[in-house]
C-alpha positions as CSV (number, residue, x, y, z in Angstrom):
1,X,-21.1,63.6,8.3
2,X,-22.6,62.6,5.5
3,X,-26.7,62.9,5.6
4,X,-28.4,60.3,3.5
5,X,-32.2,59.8,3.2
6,X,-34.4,60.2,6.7
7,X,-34.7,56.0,6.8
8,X,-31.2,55.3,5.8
9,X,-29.2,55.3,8.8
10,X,-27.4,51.5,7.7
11,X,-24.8,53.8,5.5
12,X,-23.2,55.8,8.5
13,X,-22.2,52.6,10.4
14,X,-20.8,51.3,7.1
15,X,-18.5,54.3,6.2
16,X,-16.2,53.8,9.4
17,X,-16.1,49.8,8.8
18,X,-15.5,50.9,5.4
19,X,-12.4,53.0,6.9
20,X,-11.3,50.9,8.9
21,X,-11.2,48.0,6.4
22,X,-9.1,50.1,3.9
23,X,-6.7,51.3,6.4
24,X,-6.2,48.0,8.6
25,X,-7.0,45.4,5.7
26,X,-3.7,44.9,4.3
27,X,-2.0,44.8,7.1
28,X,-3.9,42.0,8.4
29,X,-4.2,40.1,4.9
30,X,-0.3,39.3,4.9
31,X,-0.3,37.6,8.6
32,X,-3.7,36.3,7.8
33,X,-2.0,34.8,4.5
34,X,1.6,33.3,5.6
35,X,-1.1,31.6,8.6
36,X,-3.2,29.8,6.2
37,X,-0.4,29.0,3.7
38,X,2.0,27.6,7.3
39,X,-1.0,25.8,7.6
40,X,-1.5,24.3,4.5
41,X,1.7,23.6,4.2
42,X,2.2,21.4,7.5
43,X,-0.9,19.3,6.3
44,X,0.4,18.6,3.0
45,X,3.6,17.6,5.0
46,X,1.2,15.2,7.3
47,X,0.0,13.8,4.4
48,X,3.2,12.6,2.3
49,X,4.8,11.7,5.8
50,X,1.2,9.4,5.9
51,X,1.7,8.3,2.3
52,X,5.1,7.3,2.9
53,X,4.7,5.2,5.9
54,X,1.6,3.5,4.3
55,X,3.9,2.8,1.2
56,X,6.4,1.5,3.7
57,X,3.7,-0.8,5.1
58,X,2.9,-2.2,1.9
59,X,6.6,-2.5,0.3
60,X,7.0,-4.7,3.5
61,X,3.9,-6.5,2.8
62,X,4.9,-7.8,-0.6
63,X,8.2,-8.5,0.8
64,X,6.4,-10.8,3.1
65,X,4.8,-12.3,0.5
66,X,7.9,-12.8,-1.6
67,X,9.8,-14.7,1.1
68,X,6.4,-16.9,1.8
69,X,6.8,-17.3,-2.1
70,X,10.4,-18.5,-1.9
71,X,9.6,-20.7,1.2
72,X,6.9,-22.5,-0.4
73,X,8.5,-23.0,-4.2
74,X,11.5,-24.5,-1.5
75,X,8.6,-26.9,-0.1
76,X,7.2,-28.2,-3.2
77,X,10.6,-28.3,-4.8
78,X,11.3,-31.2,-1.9
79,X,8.1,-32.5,-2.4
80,X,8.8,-33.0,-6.2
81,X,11.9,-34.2,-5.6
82,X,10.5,-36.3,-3.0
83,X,7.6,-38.1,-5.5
84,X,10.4,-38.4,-7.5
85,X,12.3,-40.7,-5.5
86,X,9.4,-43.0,-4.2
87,X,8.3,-42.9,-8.4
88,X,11.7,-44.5,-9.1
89,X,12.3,-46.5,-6.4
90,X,8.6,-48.2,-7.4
91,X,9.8,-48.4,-10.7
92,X,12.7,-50.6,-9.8
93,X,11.0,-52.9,-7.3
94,X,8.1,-53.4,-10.4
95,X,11.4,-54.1,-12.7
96,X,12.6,-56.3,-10.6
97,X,9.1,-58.2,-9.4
98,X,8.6,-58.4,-13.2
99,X,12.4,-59.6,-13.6
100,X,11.7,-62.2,-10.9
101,X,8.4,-63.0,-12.5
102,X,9.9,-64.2,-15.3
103,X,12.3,-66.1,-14.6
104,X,10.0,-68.0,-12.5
105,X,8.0,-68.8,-16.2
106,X,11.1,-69.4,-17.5
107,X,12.2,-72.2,-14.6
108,X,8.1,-73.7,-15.2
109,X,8.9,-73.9,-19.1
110,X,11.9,-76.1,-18.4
């Protein structure tokens, strides 16, 4: 045994740990390492099978979107189309009250 100063007993209990560290130590530091890197690896995993359903979510959002897009350029396409028709057909019946209007001047002239 190794006899250090009267006071300093804290240096025996260390020399066995000390042993037992350096014979024990790397065989526990490769199971201790493969653990922590399984481990890391299955929440990496978790996390790009996360990412890829959230990008999921949101590639079906904006096809959403897209089709609400198409739906409504299809709505205001008829409603354009729609104007248009009641524009013309008010043109005409103001070409043809106009047409009407004048010959009625035309009959008072006479």
């Amino acid at each position: 045994m190794v006899y250090f100063s009267k006071g300093d007993r804290t240096m025996e209990g260390l020399i066995p740990l000390a042993a037992i560290v350096f014979i024990f130590g790397p065989a526990l530091f490769i199971p201790i390492t493969a653990m922590v890197l399984k481990h890391r690896k299955e929440m990496l995993q978790m996390e790009l099978e996360r990412r890829r359903l959230s990008n999921q979510e949101v590639i079906a959002q904006i096809e959403a979107i897209r089709q609400e897009l198409a739906q409504l350029r299809d709505t205001s396409t008829q409603y354009d189309m729609s104007l248009q028709a009641n524009l013309e057909m008010l043109q005409e019946r103001v070409r043809l009250l106009e047409q009407q209007l004048e010959e009625q001047t035309r009959v008072r002239a006479f």
